[in-house]
C-alpha positions as CSV (number, residue, x, y, z in Angstrom):
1,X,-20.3,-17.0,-29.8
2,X,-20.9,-13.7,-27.9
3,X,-18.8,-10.8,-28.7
4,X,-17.7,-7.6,-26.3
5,X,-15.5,-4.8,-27.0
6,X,-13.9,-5.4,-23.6
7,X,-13.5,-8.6,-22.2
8,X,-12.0,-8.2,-18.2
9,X,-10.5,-10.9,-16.6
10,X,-10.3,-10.5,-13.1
11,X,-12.6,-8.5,-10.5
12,X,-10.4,-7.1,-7.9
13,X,-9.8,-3.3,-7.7
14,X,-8.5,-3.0,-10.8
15,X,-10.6,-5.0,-12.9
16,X,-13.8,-3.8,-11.7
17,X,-12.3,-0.2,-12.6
18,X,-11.7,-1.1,-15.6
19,X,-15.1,-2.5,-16.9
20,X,-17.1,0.6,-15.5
21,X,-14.8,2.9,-17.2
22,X,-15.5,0.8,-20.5
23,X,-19.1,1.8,-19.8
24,X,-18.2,5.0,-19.7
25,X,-17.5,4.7,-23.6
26,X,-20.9,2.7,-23.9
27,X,-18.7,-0.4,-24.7
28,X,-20.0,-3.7,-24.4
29,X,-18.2,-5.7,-21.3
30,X,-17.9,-8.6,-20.2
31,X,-16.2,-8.9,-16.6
32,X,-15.0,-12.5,-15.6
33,X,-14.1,-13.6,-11.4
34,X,-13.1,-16.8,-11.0
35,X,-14.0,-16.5,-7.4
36,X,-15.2,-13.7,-5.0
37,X,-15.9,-10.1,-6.9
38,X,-13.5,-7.4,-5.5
39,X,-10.7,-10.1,-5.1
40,X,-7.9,-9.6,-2.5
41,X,-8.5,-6.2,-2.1
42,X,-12.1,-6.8,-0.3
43,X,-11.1,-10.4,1.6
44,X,-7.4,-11.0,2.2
45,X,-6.0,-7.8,1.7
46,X,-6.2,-4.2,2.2
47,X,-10.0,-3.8,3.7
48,X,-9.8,-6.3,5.9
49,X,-6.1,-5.6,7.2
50,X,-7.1,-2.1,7.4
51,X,-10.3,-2.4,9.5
52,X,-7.7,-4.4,11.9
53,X,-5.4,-1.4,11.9
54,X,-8.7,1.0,12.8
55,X,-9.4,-1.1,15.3
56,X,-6.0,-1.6,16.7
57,X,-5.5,2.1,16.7
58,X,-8.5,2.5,19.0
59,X,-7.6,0.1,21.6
60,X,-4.5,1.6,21.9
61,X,-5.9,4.9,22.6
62,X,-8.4,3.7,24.8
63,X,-5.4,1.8,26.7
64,X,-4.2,5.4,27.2
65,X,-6.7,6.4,29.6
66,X,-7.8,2.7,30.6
67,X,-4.4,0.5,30.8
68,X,-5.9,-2.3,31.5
69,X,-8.7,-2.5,28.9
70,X,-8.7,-5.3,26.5
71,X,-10.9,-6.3,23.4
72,X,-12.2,-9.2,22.7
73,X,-11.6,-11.1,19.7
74,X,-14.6,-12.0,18.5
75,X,-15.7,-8.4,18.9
76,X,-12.3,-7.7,16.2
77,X,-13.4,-10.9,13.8
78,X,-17.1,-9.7,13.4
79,X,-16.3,-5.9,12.7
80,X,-14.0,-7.2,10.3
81,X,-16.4,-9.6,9.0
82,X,-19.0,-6.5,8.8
83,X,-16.6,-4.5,6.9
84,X,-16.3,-7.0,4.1
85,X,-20.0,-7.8,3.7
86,X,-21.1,-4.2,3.4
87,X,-18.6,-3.7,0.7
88,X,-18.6,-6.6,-0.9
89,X,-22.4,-6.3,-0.7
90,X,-22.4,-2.8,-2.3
91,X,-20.4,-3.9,-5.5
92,X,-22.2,-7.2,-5.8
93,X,-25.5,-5.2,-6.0
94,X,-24.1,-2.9,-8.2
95,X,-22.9,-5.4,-10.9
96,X,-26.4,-7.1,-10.9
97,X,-28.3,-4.0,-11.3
98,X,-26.4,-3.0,-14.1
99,X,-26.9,-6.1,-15.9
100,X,-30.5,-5.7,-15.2
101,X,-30.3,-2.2,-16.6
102,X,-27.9,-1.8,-19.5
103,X,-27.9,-5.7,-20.7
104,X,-27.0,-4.9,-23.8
105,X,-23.7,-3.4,-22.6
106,X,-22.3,-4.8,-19.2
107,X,-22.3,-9.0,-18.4
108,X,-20.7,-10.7,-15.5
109,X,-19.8,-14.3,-15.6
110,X,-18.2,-16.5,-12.6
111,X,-15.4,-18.8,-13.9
112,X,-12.2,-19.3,-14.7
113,X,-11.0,-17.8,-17.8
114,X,-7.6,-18.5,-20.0
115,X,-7.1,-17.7,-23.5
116,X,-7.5,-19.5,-26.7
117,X,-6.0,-17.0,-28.9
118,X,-5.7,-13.2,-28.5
119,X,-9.5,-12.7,-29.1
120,X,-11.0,-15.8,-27.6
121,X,-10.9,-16.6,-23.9
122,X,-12.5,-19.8,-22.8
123,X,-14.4,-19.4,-19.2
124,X,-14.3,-22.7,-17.1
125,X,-17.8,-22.6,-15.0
126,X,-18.0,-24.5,-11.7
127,X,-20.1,-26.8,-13.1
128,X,-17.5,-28.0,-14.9
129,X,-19.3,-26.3,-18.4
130,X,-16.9,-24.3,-20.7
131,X,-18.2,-21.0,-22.6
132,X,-16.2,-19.4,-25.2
133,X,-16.2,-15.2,-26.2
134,X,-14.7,-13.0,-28.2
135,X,-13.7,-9.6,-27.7
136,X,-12.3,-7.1,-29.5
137,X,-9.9,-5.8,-26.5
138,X,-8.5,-8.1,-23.4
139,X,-7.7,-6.8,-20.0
140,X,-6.0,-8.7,-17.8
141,X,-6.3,-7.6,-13.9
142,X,-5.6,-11.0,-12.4
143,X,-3.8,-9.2,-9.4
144,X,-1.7,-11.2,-7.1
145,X,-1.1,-13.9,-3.6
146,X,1.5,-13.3,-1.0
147,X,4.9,-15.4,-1.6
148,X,6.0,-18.1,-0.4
149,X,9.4,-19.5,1.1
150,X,10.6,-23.2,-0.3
151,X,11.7,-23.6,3.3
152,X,9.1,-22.8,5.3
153,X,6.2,-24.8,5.9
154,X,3.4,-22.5,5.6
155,X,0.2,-24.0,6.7
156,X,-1.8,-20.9,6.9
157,X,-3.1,-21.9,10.5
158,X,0.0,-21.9,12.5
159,X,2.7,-20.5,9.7
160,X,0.7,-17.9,7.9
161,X,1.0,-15.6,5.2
162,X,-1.7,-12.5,5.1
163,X,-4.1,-14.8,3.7
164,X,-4.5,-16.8,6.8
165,X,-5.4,-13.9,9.5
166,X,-8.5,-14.6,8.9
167,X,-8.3,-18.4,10.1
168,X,-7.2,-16.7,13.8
169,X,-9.6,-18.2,16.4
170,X,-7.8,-15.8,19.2
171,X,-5.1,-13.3,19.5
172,X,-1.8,-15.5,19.7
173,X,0.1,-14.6,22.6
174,X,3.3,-14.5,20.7
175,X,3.9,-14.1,17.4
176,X,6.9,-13.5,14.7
177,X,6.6,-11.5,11.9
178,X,9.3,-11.8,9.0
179,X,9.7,-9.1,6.8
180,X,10.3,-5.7,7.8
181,X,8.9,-3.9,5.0
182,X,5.5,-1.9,5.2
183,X,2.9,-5.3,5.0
184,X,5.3,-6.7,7.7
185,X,5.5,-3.5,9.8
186,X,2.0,-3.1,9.7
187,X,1.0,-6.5,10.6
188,X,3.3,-5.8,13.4
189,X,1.4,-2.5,14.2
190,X,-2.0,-3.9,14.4
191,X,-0.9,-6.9,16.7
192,X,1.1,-5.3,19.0
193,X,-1.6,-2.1,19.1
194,X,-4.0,-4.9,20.4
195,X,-2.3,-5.2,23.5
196,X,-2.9,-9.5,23.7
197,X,0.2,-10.2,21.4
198,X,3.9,-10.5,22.2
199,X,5.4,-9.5,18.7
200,X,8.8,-9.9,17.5
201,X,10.0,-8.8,14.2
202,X,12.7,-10.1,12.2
203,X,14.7,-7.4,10.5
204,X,17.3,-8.7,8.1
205,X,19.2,-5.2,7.1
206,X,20.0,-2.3,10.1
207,X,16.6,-0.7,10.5
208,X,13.0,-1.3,9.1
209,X,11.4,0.2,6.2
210,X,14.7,0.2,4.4
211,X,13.4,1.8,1.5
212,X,12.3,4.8,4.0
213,X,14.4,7.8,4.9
214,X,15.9,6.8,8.3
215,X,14.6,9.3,10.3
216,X,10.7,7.9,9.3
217,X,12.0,4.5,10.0
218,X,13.2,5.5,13.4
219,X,9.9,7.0,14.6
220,X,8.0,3.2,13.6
221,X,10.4,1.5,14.6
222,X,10.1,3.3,18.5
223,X,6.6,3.0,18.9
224,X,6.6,-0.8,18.2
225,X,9.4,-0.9,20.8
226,X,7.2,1.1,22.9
227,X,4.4,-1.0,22.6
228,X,6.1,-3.7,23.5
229,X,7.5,-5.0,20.4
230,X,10.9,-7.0,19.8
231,X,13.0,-6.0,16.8
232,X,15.4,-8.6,15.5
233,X,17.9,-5.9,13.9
234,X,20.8,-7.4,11.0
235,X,19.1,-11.1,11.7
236,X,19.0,-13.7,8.5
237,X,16.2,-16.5,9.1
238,X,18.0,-19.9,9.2
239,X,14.9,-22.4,9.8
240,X,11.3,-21.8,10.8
241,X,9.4,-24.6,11.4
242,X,6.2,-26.2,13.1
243,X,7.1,-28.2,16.8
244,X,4.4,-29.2,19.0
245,X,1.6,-27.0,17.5
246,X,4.1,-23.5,18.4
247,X,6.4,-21.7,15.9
248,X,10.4,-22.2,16.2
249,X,12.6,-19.9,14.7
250,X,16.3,-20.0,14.6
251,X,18.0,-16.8,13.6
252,X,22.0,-16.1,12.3
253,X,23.6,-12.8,12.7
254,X,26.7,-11.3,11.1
255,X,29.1,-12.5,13.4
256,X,27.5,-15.6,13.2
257,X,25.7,-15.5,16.7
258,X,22.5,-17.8,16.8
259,X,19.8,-17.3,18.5
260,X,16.3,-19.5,18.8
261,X,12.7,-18.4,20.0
262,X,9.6,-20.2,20.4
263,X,5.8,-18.5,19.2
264,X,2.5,-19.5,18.8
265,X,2.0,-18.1,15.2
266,X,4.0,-17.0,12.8
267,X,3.2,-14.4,10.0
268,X,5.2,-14.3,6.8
269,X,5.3,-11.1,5.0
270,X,8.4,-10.8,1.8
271,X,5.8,-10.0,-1.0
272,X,3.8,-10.6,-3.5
273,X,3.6,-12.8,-6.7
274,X,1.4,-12.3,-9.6
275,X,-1.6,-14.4,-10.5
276,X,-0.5,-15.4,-14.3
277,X,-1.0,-19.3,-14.1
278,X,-3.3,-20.6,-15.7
279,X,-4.2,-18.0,-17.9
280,X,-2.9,-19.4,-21.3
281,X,-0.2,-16.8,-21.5
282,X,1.5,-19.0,-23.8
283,X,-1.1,-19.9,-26.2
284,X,-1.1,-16.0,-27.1
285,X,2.7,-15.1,-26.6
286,X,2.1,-12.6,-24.1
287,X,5.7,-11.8,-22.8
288,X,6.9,-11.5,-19.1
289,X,9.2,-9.8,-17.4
290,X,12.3,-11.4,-15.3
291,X,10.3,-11.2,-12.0
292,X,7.3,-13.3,-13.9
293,X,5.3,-10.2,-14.0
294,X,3.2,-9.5,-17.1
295,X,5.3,-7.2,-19.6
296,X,3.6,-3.9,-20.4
297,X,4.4,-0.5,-22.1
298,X,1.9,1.9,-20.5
299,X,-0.4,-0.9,-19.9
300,X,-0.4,-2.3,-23.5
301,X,1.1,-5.7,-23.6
302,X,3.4,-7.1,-26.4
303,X,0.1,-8.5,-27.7
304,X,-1.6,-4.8,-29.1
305,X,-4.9,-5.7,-28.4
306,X,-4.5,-7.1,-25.0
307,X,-3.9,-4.6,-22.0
308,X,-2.7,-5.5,-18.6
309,X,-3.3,-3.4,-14.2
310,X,-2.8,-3.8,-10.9
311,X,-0.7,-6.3,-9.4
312,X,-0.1,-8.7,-12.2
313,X,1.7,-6.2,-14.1
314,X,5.7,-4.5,-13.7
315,X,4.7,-1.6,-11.4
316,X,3.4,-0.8,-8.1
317,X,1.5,-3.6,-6.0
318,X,-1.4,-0.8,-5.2
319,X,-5.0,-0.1,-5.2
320,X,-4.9,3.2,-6.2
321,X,-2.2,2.5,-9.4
322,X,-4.1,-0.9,-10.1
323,X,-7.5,1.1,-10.6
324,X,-5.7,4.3,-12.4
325,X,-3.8,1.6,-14.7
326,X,-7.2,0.2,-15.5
327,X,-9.0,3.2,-16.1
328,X,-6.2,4.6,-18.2
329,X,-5.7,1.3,-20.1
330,X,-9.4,1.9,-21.4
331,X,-9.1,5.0,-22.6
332,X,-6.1,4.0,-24.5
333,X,-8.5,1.4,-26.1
334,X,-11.4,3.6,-26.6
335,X,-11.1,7.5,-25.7
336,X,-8.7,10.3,-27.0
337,X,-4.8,10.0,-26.8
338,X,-3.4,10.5,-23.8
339,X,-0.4,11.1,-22.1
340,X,1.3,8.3,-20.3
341,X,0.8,7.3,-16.6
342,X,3.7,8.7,-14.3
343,X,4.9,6.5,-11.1
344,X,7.0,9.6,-9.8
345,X,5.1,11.3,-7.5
346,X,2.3,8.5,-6.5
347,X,1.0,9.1,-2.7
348,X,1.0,6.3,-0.6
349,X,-0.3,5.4,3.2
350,X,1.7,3.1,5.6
351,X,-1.0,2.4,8.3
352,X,2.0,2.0,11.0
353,X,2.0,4.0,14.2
354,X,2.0,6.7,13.8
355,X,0.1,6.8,9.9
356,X,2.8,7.5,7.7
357,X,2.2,8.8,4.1
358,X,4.4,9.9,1.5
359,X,4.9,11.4,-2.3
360,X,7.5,11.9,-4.3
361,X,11.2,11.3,-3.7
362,X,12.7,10.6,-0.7
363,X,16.4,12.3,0.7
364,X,18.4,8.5,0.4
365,X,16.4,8.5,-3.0
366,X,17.7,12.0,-3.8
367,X,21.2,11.4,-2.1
368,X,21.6,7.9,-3.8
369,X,21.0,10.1,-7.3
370,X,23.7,13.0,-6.8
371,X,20.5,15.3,-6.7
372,X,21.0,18.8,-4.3
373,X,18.0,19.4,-2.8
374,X,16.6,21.6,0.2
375,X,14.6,20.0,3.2
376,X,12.4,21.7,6.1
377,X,11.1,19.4,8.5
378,X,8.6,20.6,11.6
379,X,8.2,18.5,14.5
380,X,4.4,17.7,15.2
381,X,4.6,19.2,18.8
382,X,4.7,22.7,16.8
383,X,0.8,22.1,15.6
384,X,-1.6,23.1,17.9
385,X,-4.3,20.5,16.7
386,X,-1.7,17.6,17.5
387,X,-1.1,19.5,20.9
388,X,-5.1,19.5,21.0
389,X,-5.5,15.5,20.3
390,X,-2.2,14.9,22.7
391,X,-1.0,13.2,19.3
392,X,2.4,14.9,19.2
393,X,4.7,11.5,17.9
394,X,5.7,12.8,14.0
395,X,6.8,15.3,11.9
396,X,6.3,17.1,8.4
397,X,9.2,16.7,5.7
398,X,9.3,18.6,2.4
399,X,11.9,18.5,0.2
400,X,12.2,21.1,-3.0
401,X,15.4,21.6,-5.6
402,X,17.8,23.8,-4.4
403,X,17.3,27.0,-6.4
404,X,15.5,29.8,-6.1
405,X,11.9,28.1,-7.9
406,X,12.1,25.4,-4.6
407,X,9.8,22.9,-6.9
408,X,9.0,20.2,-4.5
409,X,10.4,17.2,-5.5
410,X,8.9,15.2,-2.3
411,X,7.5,15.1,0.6
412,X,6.8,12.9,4.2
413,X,3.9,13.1,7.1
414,X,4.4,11.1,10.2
415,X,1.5,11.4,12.6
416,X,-1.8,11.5,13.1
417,X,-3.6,12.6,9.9
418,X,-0.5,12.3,8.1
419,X,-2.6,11.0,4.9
420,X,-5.1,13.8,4.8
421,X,-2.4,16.3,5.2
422,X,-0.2,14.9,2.2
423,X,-2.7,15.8,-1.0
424,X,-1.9,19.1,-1.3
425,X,1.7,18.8,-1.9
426,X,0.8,16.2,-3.8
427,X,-1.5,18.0,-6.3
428,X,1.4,20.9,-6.3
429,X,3.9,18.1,-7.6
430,X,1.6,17.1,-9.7
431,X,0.7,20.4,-11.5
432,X,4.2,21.2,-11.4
433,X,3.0,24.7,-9.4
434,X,4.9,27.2,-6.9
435,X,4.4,26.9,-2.9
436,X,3.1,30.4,-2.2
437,X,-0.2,30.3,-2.9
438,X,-0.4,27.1,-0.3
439,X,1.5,29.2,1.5
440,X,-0.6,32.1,1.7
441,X,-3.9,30.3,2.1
442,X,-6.3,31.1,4.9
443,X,-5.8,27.0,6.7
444,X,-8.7,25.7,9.1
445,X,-7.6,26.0,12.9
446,X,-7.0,24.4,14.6
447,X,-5.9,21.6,11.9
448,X,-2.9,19.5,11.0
449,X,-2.7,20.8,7.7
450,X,-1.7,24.1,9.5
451,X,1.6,22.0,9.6
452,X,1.8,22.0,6.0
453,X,1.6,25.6,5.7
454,X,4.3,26.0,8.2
455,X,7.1,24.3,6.5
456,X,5.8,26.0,3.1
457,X,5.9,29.4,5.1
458,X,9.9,28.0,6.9
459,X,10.6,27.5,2.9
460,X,9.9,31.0,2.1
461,X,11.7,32.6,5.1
462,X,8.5,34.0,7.1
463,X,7.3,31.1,9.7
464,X,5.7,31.8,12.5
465,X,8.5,30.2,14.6
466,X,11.5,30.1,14.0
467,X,14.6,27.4,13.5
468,X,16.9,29.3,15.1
469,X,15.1,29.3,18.3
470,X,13.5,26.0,18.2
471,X,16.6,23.7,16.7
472,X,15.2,20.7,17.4
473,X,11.4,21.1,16.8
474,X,12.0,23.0,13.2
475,X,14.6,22.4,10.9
476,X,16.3,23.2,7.7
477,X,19.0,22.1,5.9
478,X,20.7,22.1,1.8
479,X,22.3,18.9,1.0
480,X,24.7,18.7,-1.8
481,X,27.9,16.8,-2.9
482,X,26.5,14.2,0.0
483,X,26.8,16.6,2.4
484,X,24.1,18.3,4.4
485,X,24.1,21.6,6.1
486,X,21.9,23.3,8.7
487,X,20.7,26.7,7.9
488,X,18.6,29.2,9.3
489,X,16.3,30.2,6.1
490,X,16.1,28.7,2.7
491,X,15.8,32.1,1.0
């Protein structure tokens, strides 16, 4: 029976990160997929809905100076279709030249693989042929599927989850998105950016992105008004279901108002389960968690030798924490000791329009917590880049403690670039550093980033312009005992 130090199952994002970290160590791994290398992340998930989003963004500015300009679908399906096949190209190549090259220490196999005890995992080949391994460690990376509703007949042709985009022959000319959260929002974005697509969206709490700071939730949820979008605000679904090849949809409101549409497609978005069926969970004792999650402290199972990233596991549903808890899952097996992973201050990108990104904590997350904090916030119309790109729609947020230190405990970019303007402040929370030094930097102009510098600068009492003058463009403000106060300086 062959024998590995590592032994991956799974070969999304986080999986694949995981076995060339191992190599790192000169471990010998093995990396099972029971079906496509780079998993959901590559086919059904993030690339794919994100070379939509690129797309959709540049139809609607070429709608800006052409209104009537429309794409053609096909032309969408095939640059979507290129996207996947150079990257899932690139890591396919990659895996089969490094078995060619370091045999001895990397091995990919195609099956399905479940455990027999907590060294042993038997891999079911699609021939039907069953190979047993051993290995001294186990990750699990099995990622995750989008959830399903008891009561709605999802067919994935007409009723659709993110997995069935792809089986889209044509832009619908109506369709109803449920769940208002940032897959459902941005689903929303990309269809209604496209310009073919009546989209309505069924809110069930006050406002979208509930987990937002309202005044980021306000901007979204304009632009999809603007672009033509319906929001079904304080609406509960109380049926969906398939009638004459369209998409009815009966909704209930507080006062118990009812109201019905008719679509062609509907898109369901209310999360994500994890992939542990069919693993042999049981045969081991590997514990979960009450939302059927795989249980993990710091990526170590209950079960020492058998480690657990990305979606499967209690945290973040993520790329970028999938691959960082797989990387840091290996050291823990092989490296020095290291500190534990921190979700606190992870930066994230809502490909909405505008881009939104984010780090840290948020004001309701602050307010919710009794925490007295100090926010600036500088409207995008005050950066002459945005001016430059007539991309004014969005603002810069920071929010530090309120003492004299102003560590930042969060921050939030709306607008164009808002990810590439966010890792600064990210790297200062981080490193637990001061502002001035980003503050006193020499910034590229004309840039966003310069936006950045200004609220650092509005922090420290020497911006360029000034909130008293423009009230509504910059703005600051000390929150404490749930109360918020305008002032004209922070120092």
């Amino acid at each position: 029976m062959e024998h590995y130090d590592l032994i991956v199952i799974g070969g999304g994002p986080s999986g694949y990160a995981g076995a060339m970290r191992a190599l790192d160590f000169k471990k010998k791994v093995l990396l099972v997929e029971k079906k496509r290398i780079g998993g959901a992340g590559v086919y059904d998930g993030v690339l794919t809905s994100k070379t939509l989003w690129e797309l959709s963004q540049k139809v609607s500015s070429i709608r800006e100076m052409i209104p009537n300009y429309h794409v053609d679908y096909q032309d969408i399906v095939n640059t979507v279709n290129e996207a996947v096949f150079e990257r899932k190209t690139q890591m396919t190549v990659h895996l089969n030249l490094l078995q060619k090259q370091q045999p001895d220490h990397f091995c990919y196999e195609k099956g399905l693989a479940s455990f027999v005890d907590k060294n042993t995992i038997s891999i079911m080949k699609e021939d039907g042929n069953v190979k047993l391994v051993q290995g001294d460690n186990i990750l699990i990376a099995t990622g995750s599927r989008p959830r399903y509703l008891p009561h709605i007949a999802i067919d994935e042709q007409i009723i659709m989850t993110s997995d069935g985009i792809k089986n889209l022959k044509e832009l619908p000319k109506s369709l109803v998105v449920l769940g208002a959260g940032v897959i459902g929002c941005e689903f929303a974005t990309i269809f209604s950016g496209l310009a073919k697509t009546k989209v309505y969206l069924i809110d069930k709490a006050d406002r979208i992105l509930p987990f937002e700071d309202e005044d980021v939730a306000e901007v979204v949820s304009d632009s999809l008004v603007k672009q033509g979008a319906t929001i079904h605000h304080g609406a509960n679904l109380k049926r969906m279901e398939i009638k004459d090849g369209k998409v009815e949809y009966e909704l209930i409101y507080a006062d118990n108002r009812t109201e019905t549409f008719t679509v062609d497609k509907a898109l369901i978005s209310v999360g994500r389960v994890p992939n542990v069926e069919n693993l042999g969970l049981e045969k081991v004792g590997i514990k979960l968690n009450e939302r059927h999650s795989i249980w993990d402290d710091d990526t170590q199972t209950n079960i020492s030798n058998i480690y657990v990233a990305g979606d499967v596991t209690t945290e973040m549903a993520l790329v970028n924490v999938g691959e960082r808890e797989a990387r840091h899952a290996v050291v823990r097996m092989f490296g020095p000791t290291v500190k534990p992973l921190s979700y606190q201050n992870i930066s994230t990108i809502m490909f909405l329009n505008p881009e939104v990104a984010s780090v840290g904590m948020s004001e309701q997350d602050l307010t919710r917590k009794g925490i007295a904090h100090r926010v600036v916030k500088l409207d995008y119309s005050t950066i002459a880049r945005a001016v430059a790109m007539r991309k004014t729609k969005g603002f810069f947020k920071i929010i530090v403690t309120n003492d004299h230190g102003m560590r930042i405990l969060g921050m939030r970019a709306v607008g164009e670039h808002a990810s590439s303007a966010i890792q600064a402040v990210a790297y200062l929370i981080y490193t637990n550093q001061g502002i001035r030094d980003l503050a006193d930097m020499m910034h590229p102009h004309p840039s966003i980033i310069e936006g950045v510098q200004e609220c650092l600068r509005m922090l420290l009492g020497k911006s360029i312009y000034k909130s008293s003058i423009f009230k509504d463009k910059l703005k600051c403000y000390i929150c404490e005992n749930g109360t918020c106060t305008p002032v004209e300086s922070l120092v």
